[in-house]
C-alpha positions as CSV (number, residue, x, y, z in Angstrom):
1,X,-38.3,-12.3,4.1
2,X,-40.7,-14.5,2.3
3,X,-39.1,-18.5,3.0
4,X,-40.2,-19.7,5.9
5,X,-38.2,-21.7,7.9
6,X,-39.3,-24.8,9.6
7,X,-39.6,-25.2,13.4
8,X,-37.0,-28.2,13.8
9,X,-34.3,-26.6,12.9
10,X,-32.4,-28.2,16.0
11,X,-32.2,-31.6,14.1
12,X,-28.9,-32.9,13.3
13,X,-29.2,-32.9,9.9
14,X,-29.8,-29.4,8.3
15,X,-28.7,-30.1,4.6
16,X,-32.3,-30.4,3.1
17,X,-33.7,-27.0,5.3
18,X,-30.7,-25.2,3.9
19,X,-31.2,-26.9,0.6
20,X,-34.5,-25.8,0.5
21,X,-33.5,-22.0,1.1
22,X,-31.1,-22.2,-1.5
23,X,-33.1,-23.0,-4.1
24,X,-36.1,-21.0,-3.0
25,X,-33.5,-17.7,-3.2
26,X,-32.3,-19.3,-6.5
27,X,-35.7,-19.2,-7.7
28,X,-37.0,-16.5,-6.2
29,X,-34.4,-13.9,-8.1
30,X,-34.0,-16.1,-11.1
31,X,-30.6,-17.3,-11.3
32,X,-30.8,-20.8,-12.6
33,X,-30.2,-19.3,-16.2
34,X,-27.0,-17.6,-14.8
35,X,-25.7,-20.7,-13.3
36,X,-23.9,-23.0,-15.2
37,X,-23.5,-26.5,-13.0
38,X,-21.7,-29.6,-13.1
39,X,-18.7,-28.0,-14.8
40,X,-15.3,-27.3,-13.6
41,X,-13.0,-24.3,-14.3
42,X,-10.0,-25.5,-15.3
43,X,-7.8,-22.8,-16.1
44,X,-8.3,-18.8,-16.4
45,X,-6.0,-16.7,-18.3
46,X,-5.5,-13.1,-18.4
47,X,-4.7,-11.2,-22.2
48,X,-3.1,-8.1,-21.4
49,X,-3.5,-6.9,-24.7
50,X,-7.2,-7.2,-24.8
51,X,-7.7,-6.8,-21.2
52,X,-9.8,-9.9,-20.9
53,X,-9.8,-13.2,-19.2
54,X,-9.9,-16.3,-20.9
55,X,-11.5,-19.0,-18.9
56,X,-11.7,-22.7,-19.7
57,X,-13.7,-25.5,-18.4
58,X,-13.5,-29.2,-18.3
59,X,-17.0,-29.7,-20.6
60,X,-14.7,-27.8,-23.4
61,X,-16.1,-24.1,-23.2
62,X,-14.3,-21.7,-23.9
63,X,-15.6,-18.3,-21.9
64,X,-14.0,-14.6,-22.5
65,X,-14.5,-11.9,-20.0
66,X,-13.4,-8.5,-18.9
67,X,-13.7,-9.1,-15.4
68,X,-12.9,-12.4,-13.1
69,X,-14.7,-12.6,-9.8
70,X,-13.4,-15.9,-7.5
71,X,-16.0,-17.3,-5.4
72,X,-14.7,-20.7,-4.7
73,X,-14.8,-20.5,-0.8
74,X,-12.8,-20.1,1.9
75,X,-13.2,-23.6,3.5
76,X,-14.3,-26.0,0.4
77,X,-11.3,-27.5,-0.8
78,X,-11.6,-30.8,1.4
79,X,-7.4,-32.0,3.2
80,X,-7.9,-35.6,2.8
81,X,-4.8,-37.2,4.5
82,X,-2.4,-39.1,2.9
83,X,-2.0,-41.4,5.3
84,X,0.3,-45.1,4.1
85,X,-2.3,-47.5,3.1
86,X,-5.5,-45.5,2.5
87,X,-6.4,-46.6,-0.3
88,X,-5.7,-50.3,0.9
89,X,-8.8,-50.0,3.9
90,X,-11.3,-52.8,2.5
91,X,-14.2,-50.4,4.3
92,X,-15.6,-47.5,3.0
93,X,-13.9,-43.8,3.9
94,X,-15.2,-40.2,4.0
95,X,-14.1,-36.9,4.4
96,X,-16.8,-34.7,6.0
97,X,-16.7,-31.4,3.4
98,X,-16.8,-34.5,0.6
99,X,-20.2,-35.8,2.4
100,X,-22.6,-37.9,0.0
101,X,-26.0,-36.0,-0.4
102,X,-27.5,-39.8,0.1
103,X,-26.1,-39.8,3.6
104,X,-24.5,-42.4,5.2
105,X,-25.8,-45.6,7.1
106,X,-23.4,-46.5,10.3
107,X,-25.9,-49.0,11.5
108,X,-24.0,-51.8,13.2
109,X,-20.4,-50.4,12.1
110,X,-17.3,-49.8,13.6
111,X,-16.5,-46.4,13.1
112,X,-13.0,-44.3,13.4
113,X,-13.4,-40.8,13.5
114,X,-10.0,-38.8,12.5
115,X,-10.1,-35.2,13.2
116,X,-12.1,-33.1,16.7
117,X,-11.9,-29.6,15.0
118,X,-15.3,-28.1,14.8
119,X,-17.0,-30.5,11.8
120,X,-15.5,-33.6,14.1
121,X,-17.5,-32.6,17.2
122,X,-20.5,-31.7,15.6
123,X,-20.6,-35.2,13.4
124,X,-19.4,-37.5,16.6
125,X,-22.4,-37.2,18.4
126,X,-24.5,-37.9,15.1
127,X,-22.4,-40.8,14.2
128,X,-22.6,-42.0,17.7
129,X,-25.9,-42.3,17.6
130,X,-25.7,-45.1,15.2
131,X,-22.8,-46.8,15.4
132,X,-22.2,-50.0,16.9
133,X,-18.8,-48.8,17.9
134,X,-16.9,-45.3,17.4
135,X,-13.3,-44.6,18.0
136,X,-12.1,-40.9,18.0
137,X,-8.5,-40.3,16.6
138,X,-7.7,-36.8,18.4
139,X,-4.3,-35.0,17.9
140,X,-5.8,-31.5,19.1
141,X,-8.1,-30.7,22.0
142,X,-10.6,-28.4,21.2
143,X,-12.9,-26.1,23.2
144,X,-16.5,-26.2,22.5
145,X,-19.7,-24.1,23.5
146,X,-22.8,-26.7,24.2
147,X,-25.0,-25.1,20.9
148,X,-28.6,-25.1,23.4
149,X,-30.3,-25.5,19.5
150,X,-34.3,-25.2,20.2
151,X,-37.6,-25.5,17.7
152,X,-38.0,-21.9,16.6
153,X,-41.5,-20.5,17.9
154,X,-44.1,-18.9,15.6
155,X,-43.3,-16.1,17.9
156,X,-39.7,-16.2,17.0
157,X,-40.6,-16.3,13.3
158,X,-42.6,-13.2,13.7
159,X,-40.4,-10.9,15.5
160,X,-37.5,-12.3,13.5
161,X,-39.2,-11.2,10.3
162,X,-40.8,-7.8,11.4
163,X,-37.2,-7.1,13.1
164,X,-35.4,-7.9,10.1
165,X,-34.3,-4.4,9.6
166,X,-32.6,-3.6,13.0
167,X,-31.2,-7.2,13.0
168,X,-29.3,-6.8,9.9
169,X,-27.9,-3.1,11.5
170,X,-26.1,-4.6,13.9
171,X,-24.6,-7.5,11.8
172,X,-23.7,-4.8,9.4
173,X,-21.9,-2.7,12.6
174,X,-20.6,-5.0,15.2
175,X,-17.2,-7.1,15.8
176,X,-18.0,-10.7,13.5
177,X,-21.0,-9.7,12.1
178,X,-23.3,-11.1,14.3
179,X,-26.6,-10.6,15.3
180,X,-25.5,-9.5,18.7
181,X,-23.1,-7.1,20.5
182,X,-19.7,-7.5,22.5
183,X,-20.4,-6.9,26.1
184,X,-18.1,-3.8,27.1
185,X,-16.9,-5.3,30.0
186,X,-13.6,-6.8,30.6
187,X,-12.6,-9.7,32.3
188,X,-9.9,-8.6,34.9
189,X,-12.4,-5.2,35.4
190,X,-15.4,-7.6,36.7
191,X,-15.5,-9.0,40.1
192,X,-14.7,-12.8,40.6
193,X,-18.3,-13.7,41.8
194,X,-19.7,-11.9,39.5
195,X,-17.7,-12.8,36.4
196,X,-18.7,-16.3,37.2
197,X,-21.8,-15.5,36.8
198,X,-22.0,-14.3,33.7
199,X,-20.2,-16.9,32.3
200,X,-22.5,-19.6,33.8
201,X,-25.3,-17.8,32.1
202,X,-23.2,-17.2,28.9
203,X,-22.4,-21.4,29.0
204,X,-26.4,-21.9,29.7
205,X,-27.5,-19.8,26.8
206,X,-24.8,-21.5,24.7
207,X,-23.7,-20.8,20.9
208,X,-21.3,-18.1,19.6
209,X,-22.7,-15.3,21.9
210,X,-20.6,-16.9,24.5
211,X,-17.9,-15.2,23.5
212,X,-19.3,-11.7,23.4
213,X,-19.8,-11.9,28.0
214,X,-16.1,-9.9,27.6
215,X,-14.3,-8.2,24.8
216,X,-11.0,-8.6,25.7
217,X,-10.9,-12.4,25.7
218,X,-8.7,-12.4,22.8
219,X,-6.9,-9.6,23.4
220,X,-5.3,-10.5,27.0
221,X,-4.0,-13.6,27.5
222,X,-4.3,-13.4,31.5
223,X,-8.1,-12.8,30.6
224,X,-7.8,-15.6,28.1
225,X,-6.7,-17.7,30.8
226,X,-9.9,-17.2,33.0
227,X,-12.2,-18.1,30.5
228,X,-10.3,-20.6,29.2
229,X,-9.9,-22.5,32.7
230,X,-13.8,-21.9,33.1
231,X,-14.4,-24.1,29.9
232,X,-12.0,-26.2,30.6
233,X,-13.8,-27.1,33.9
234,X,-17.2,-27.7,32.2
235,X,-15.5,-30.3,30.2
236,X,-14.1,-32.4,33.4
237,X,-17.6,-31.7,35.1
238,X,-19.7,-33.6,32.2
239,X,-16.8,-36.2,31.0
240,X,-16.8,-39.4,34.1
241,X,-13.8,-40.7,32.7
242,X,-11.0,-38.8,34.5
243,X,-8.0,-40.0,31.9
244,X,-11.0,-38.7,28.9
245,X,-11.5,-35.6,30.7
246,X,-7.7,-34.7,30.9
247,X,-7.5,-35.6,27.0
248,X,-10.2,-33.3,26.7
249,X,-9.6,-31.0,28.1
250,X,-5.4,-30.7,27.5
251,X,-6.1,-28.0,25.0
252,X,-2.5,-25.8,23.7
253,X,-4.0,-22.9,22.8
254,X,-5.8,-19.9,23.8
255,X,-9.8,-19.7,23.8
256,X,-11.1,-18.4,20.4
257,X,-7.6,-18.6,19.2
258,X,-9.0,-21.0,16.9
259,X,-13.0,-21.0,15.4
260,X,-14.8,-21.7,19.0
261,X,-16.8,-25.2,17.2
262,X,-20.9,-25.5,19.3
263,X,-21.8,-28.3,19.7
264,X,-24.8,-30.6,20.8
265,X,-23.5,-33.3,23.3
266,X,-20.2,-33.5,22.3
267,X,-18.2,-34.5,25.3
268,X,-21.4,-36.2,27.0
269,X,-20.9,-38.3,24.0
270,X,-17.7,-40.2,25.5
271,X,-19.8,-40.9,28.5
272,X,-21.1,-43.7,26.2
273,X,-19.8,-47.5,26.5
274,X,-19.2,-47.7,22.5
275,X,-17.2,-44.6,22.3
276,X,-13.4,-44.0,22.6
277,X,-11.2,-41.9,22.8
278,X,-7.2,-42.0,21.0
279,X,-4.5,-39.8,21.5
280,X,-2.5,-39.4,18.2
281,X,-0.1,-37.5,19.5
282,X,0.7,-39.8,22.2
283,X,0.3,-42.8,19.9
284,X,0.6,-41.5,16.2
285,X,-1.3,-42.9,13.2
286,X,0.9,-45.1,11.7
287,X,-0.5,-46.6,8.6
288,X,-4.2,-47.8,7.3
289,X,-4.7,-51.0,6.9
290,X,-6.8,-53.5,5.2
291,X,-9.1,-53.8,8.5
292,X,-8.4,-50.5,10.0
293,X,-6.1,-48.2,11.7
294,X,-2.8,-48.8,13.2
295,X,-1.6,-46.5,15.8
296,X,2.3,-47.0,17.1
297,X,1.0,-49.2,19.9
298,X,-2.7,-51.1,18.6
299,X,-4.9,-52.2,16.1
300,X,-8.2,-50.7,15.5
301,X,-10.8,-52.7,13.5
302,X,-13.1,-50.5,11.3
303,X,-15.7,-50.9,8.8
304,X,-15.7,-47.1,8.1
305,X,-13.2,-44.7,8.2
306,X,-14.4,-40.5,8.7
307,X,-11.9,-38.1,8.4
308,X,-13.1,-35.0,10.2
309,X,-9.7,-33.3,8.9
310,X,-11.0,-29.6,7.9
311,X,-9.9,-28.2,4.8
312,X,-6.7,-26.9,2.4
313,X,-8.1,-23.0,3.7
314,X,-8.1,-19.9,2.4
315,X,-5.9,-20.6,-0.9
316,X,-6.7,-24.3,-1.5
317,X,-9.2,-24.1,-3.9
318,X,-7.5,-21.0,-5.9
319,X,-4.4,-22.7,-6.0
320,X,-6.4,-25.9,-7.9
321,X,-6.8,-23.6,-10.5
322,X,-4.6,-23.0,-13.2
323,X,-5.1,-18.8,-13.0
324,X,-2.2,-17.1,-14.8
325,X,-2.2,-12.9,-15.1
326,X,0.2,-10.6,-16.7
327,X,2.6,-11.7,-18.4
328,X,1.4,-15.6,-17.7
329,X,2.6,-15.0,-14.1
330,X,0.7,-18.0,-12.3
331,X,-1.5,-17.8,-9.0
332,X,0.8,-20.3,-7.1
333,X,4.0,-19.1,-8.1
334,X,2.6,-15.7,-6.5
335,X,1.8,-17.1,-3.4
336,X,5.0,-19.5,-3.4
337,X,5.5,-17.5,-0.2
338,X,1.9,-17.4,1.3
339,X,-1.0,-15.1,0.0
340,X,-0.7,-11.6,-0.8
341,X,-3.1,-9.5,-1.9
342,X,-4.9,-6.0,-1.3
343,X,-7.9,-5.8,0.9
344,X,-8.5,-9.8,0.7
345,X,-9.9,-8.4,-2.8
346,X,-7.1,-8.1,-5.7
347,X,-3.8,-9.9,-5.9
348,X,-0.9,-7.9,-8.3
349,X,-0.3,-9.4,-11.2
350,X,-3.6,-10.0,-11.7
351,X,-5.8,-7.0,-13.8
352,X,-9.8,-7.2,-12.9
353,X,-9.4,-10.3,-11.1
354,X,-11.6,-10.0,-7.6
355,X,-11.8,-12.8,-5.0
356,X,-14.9,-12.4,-2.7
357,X,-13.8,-12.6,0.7
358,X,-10.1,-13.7,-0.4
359,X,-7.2,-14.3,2.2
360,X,-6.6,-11.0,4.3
361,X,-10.1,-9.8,4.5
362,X,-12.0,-10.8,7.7
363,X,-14.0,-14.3,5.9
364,X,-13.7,-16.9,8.3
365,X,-13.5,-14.6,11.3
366,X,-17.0,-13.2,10.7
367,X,-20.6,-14.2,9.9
368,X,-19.3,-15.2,6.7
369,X,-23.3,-14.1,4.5
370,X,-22.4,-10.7,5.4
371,X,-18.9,-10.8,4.6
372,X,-19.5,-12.0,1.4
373,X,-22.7,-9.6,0.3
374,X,-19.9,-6.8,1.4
375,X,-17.5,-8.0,-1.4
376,X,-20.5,-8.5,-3.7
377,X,-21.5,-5.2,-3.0
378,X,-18.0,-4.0,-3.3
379,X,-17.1,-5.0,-6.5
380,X,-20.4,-4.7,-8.2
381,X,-19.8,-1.0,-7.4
382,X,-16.4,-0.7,-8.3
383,X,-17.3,-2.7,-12.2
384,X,-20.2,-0.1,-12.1
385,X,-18.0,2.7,-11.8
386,X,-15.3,1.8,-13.8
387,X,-17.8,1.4,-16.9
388,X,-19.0,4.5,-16.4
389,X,-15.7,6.2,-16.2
390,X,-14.8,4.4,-19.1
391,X,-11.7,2.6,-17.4
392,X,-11.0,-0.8,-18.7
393,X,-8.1,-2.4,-16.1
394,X,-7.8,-2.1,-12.3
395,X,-5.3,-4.0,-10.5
396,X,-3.8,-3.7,-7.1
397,X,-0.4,-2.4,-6.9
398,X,2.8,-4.1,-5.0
399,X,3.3,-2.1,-2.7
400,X,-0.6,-1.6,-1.5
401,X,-0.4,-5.3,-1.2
402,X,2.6,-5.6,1.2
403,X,1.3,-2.4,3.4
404,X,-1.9,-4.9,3.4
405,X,-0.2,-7.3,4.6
406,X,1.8,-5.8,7.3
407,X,-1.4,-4.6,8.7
408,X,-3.3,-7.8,8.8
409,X,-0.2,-9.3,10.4
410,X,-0.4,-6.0,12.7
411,X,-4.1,-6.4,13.3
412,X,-3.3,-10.7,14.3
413,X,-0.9,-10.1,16.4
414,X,-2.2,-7.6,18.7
415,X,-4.8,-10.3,19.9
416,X,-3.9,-14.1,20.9
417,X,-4.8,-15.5,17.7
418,X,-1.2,-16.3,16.7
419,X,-0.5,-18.6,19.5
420,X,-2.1,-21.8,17.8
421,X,0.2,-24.4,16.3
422,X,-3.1,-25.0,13.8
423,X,-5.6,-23.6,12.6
424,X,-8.4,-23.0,9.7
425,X,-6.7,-19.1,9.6
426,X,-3.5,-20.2,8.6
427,X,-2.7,-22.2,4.4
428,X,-1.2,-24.9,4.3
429,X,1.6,-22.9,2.3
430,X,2.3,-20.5,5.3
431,X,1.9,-19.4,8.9
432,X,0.5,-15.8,7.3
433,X,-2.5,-14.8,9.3
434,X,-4.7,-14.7,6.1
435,X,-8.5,-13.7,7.7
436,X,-7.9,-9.4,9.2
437,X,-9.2,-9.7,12.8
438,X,-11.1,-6.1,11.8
439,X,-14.9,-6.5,11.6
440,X,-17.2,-6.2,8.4
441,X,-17.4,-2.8,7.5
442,X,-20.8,-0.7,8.3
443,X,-23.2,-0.1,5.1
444,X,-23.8,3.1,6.2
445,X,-21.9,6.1,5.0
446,X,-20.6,9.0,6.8
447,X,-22.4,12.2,5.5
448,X,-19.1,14.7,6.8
449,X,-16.8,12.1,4.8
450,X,-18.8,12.3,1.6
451,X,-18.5,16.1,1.9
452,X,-15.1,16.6,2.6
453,X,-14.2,14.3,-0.1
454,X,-16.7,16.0,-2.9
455,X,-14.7,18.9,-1.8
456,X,-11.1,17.4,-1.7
457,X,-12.0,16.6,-5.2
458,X,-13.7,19.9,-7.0
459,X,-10.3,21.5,-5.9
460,X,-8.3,18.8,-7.4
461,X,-5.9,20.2,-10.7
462,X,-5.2,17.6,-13.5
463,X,-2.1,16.5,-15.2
464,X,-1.2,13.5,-17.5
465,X,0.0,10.4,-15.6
466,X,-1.9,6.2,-15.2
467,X,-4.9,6.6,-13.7
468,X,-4.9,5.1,-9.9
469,X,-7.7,5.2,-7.1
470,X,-7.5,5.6,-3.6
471,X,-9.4,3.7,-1.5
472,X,-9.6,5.3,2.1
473,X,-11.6,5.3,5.5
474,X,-11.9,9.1,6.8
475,X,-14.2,8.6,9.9
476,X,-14.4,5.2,9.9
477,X,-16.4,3.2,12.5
478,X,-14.0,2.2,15.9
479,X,-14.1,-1.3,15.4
480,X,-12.7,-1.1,12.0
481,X,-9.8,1.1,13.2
482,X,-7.1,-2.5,13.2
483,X,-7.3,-2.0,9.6
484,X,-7.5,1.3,8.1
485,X,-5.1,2.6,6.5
486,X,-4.3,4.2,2.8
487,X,-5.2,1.6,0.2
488,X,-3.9,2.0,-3.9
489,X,-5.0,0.2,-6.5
490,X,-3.9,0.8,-10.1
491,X,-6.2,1.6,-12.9
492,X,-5.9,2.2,-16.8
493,X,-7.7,4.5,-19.0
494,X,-5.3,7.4,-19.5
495,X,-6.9,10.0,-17.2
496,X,-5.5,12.8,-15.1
497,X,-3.8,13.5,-11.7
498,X,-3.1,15.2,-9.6
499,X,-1.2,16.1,-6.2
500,X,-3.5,16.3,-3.4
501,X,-3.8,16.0,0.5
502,X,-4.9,13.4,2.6
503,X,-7.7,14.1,5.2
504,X,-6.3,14.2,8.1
505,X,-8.5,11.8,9.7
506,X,-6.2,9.4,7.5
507,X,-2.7,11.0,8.6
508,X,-2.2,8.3,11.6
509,X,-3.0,5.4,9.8
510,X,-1.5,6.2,7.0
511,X,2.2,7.2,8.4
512,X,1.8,4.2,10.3
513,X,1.3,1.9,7.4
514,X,4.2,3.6,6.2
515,X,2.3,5.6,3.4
516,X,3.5,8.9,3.2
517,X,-0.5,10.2,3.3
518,X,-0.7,12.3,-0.2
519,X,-0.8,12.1,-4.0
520,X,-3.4,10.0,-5.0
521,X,-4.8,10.3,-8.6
522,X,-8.0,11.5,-10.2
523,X,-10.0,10.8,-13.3
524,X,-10.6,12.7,-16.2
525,X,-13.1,15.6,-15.4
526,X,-11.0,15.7,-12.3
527,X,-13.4,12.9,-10.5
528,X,-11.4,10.5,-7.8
529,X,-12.4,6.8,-7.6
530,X,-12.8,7.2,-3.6
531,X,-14.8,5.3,-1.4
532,X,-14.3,4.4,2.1
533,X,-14.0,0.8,3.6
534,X,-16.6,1.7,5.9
535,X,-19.4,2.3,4.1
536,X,-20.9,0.8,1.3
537,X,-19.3,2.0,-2.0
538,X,-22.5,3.6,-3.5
539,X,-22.7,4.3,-7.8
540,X,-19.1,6.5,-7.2
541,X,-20.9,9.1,-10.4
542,X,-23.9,9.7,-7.6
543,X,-21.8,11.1,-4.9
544,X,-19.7,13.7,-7.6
């Protein structure tokens, strides 16, 4: 709690506050020596024999290690179209997540603006407001909560700090991780006048919190359609152009259905003289030229092209990577089919690899800080434990992985989230739902589950069989319910099993992932590797 942030953090351009935090954390908990930077990872390659990794870089090094741990992002790897002529524009081009830390001066320029997903209509406005001309290239319609950014207060600051606790409680237990709570109210349940209401005074506050005024937005599609209509209203109310309003507001998919973008006078921005609007899909891009972009039906004169065109998600920046496991098995030829994995944490084929908030955990669906301190949490535990037990491989098994699987697929398409053509959740390489719609687990553990698995375990015989933990949720928190189910993972040391009987606070899930709810495996000294989803996985050696 010590960094203080400044009051204008409504300005457009955040990159030197959050800079500024950055390194004041780096500094603060001495990391620079830990960091290695300007360097590449070019390949990583697993020796079964010696159960290490072998990781290589593009400055030469040569790094060995027992344990892999992925944190290359879910949305870093830049999709930079390959539209005819590109590289032909005389002008200069960008791509938004490729941004040059000098900025960039649109003074006087024509400007074309590729993309309206949620970094589009938060850089138009920006752009706008120097350009001599822009011209927005839209091939999706997007909803879009006005942001209502303010100056924080001293006040603010204070109770932000002294409330720091019982702020991060409720990230750590609520839907998204977010510093605020679904309303439990549902749209069809609330009276028309009133419903209006509250989403008047949800659309005045602004931000993400607009969509916590019902919780069953995206779980009905009748209630979807109510607050979807309400947006799209607000957008022909504030857009004067009627033919820019109807391209604005023409959106294909359901509210939330994609990442809701906030924005700060994005469609009063096309109230503007020197801003227009394109439809692509009417008029497709054609080529690039020399001067500019060609559409099927006109010339557009630019001195700068920015594409505003999101990102290769999820898998793109694994995939860069040459990452080979058993047997020389590579990354890309296991995901030939879209990603699969356990718990969005361990692919098979792939011994003590982790991949911090990897496809088919919640990641881009949540407040992703808290997401990711989870994983980190969750794996420093699991390394913790498995040195002290002595185990030196754990890897998630095939058939965990395709249970997984079917259950994020389950948990995605018992809301509306499916019903987008695109969308940040999706790969490139698949229509897999890769983010779980279930929340970020609570930190807090369950006193009655830590009991009834001490006792599951003193009663638990040995025999000689591959080690293998069970990773369960007995009493799991209800918003986590989507996704719990039995979870395996395969470990090597040698140990013992045994038979044993699933709680039966696991039976439903379990028979409904198609797990047949028993015989998990313990350790030597008859201790099980079991910790619950829901709560933070604690030194496992503590709780025996």
């Amino acid at each position: 709690y010590q960094c203080d942030w400044s009051s204008d953090v409504c300005s457009s351009d955040l990159q030197p506050e959050i800079l500024r935090y950055l390194n004041f954390v780096a500094d603060r908990f001495q990391l620079r020596p830990d960091i290695v930077f300007k360097t590449r990872m070019t390949s990583a390659l697993f020796d079964s024999a010696h159960n290490q990794w072998h990781v290589r870089t593009d400055t030469g090094h040569h790094y060995v290690a027992r344990f892999l741990i992925t944190g290359v992002g879910c949305l870093s790897s830049a999709n930079v179209p390959n539209i005819p002529g590109r590289d032909d524009f005389q002008g200069q081009w960008y791509h938004t997540g490729q941004w040059p830390h000098e900025g960039v001066d649109f003074t006087g320029k024509r400007v074309g603006v590729v993309g309206t997903g949620s970094t589009g209509i938060q850089a138009i406005p920006v752009i706008t407001a120097q350009a001599q001309h822009v011209t927005v290239f839209q091939r999706t319609a997007n909803y879009s909560i006005p942001a209502r950014n303010q100056p924080l207060t001293e006040e603010f600051k204070r109770f932000a700090k002294e409330q720091a606790d019982g702020i991060r409680h409720i990230m750590n237990t609520n839907t998204n991780a977010h510093p605020f709570r679904m309303a439990p109210r549902k749209v069809l349940d609330t009276h028309p006048a009133e419903r209006q209401a509250l989403m008047e005074a949800a659309w005045l506050k602004g931000g993400l919190e607009f969509r916590a005024a019902f919780n069953d937005t995206l779980l009905s599609a009748e209630a979807n359609q109510v607050v979807a209509d309400f947006v799209r209203q607000k957008i022909r109310s504030i857009v004067q152009n009627p033919k820019t309003a109807d391209m604005l507001s023409d959106i294909d998919h359901p509210f939330a259905a994609k990442r809701p973008p906030v924005d700060s006078q994005y469609f009063e921005t096309y109230n503007l003289d020197h801003v227009d609007l394109v439809n692509i899909r009417e008029t497709p891009i054609e080529k690039i030229t020399a001067k500019g972009i060609k559409t099927k039906n006109h010339d557009y004169p630019l001195d700068i092209i920015v594409f505003a065109t999101g990102f290769d998600a999820m898998t793109g920046s694994l995939l860069k990577i040459d990452i080979q496991g058993r047997e020389g098995l590579a990354l890309k030829d296991a995901w030939y089919a879209g990603p699969r994995n356990y718990l969005g944490l361990q692919v098979p084929g792939f011994p003590n690899m982790f991949t911090v908030t990897g496809p088919g955990s919640p990641s881009v669906l949540c407040n992703m800080p808290p997401a990711i301190e989870h994983h980190v949490d969750w794996i420093t535990h699991c390394i913790k434990d498995m040195r002290e037990k002595g185990i030196a491989r754990i890897e998630a098994q095939e058939k965990a992985a395709d249970e997984w699987v079917l259950e994020v697929n389950h948990a995605a398409n018992s809301t509306l989230l499916p019903r987008t053509s695109a969308t940040s959740l999706l790969p490139t390489s698949s229509r897999r739902p890769t983010p779980t719609r279930s929340s970020v687990p609570s930190t807090k553990a369950q006193t009655t589950a830590r009991k009834a698995r001490r006792k599951s375990i003193a009663s638990a015989p040995q025999k000689s069989s591959p080690s293998t933990a069970i990773v369960g949720t007995p009493n799991t928190p209800a918003w986590m319910a989507s996704s719990v189910f039995l979870r395996r993972v395969s470990l090597t040391s040698g140990e013992a099993s045994a038979p044993w009987s699933t709680p039966s606070s696991l039976h439903r899930t379990a028979n409904r992932a198609g797990s047949t709810g028993s015989a998990p495996v313990v350790h030597r000294e008859s201790k099980i590797v079991w910790t619950a989803f829901g709560e933070e996985p604690q030194a496992m050696a503590s709780r025996r």
